[in-house]
C-alpha positions in Angstrom: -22.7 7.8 -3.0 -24.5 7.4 -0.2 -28.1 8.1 0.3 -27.4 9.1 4.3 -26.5 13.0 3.8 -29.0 13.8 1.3 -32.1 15.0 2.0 -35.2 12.5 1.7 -32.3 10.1 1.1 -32.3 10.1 -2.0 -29.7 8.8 -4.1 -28.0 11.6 -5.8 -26.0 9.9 -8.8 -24.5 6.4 -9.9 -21.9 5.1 -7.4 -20.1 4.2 -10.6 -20.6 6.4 -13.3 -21.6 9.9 -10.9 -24.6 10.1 -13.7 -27.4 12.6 -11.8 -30.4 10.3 -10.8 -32.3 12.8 -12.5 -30.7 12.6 -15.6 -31.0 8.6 -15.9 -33.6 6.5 -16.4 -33.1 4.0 -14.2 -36.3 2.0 -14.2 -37.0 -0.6 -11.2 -33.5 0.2 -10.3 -34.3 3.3 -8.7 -35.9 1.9 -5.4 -37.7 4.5 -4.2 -40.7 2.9 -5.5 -40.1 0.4 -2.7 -38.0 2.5 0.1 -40.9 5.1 0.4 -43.2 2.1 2.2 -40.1 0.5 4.4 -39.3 2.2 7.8 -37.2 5.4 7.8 -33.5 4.5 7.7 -34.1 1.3 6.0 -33.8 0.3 1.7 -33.2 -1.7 -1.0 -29.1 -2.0 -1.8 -28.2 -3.6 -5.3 -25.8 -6.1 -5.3 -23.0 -5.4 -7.7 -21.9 -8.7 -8.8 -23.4 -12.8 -8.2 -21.3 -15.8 -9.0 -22.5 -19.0 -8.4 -22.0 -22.7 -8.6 -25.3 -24.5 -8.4 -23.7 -28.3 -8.3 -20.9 -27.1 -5.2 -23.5 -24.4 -3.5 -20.9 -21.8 -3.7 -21.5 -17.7 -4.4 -19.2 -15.2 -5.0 -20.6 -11.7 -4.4 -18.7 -8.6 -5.7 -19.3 -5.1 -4.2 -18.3 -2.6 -6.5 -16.7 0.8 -5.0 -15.5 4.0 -6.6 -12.1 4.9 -5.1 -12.2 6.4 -1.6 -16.3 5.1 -0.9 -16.9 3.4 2.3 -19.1 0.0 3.3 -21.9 1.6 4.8 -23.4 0.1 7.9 -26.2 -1.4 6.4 -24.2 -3.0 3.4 -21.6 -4.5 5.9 -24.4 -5.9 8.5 -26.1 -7.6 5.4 -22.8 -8.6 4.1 -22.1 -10.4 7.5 -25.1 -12.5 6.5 -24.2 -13.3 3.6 -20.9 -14.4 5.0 -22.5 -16.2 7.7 -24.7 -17.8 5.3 -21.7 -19.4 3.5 -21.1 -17.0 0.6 -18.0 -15.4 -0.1 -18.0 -11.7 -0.2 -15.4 -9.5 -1.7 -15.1 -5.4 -2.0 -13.2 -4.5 -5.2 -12.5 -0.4 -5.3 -11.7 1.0 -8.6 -8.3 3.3 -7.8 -8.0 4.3 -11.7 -5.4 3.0 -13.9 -6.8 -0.3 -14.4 -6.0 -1.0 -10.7 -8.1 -1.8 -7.9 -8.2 -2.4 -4.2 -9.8 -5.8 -3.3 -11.0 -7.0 0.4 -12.5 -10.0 1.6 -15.5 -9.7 4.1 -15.5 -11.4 7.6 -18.1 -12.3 9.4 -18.5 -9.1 11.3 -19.1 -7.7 7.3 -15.7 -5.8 7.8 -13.4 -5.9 4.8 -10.0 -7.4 5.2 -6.8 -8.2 3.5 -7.5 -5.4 1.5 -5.1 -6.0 -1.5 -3.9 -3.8 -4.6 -3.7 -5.6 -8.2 -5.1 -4.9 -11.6 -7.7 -5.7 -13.3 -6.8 -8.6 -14.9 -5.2 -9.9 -11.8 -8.3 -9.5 -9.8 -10.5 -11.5 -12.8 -7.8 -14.4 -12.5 -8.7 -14.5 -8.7 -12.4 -14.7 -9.7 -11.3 -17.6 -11.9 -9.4 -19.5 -9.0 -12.2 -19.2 -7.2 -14.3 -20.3 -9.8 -12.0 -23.4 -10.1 -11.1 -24.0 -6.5 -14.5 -24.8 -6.0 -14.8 -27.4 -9.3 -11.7 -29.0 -8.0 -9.6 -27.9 -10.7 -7.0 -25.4 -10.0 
């Protein structure tokens, strides 16, 4: 749910859950507190997911998306960074039914090899990773 369209933008409800911001409590989480002193157009973004591997200097980010929500602007320029910086960045898109869309990011931040799987499927893929980079698959 983007915060673009909505006046002050504001956040109007959980990306994941659609739970009204005013009808959550969401602590530190809800970054106004820190987007009311940055420049207009410009805020915190949360970062769904972190993997890392401390000894091998690899991270996994995960970007979590409700079916049918876009990669803002922002959220792809910063996940070109990340990219650029070395870290792996995927999009996973719940489409319902224990299924989910997952795309890699580029270096332009675009998402691509968008793929369809399940759940599970998509956890074993964070376990490859997890092992490709021990040197154990």
């Amino acid at each position: 749910m983007s915060r673009k369209n909505e006046p002050d933008g504001e956040l109007r409800g959980c990306p994941t859950c659609g739970t009204k911001v005013a009808e959550a409590d969401l602590g530190l989480r809800d970054y106004r507190w820190v987007n009311e002193v940055l420049p207009e157009h410009i805020g915190l973004m949360d970062i769904d997911g972190c993997l890392s591997q401390y000894n091998t200097g690899r991270v996994l980010m995960l970007e979590l998306k409700p079916r049918g929500a876009r990669v803002s602007t922002g959220a792809r320029l910063t996940f070109a960074l990340f990219v650029l910086a070395g870290m792996d960045v995927w999009v996973v898109w719940d489409i319902g039914k224990n299924r989910v869309k997952v795309g890699i990011c580029n270096e332009e931040g675009r998402v691509v090899n968008i793929r369809e799987m399940t759940r599970d499927r998509c956890a074993k893929k964070v376990l490859k990773w997890w092992n490709d980079g021990l040197g154990t698959s």
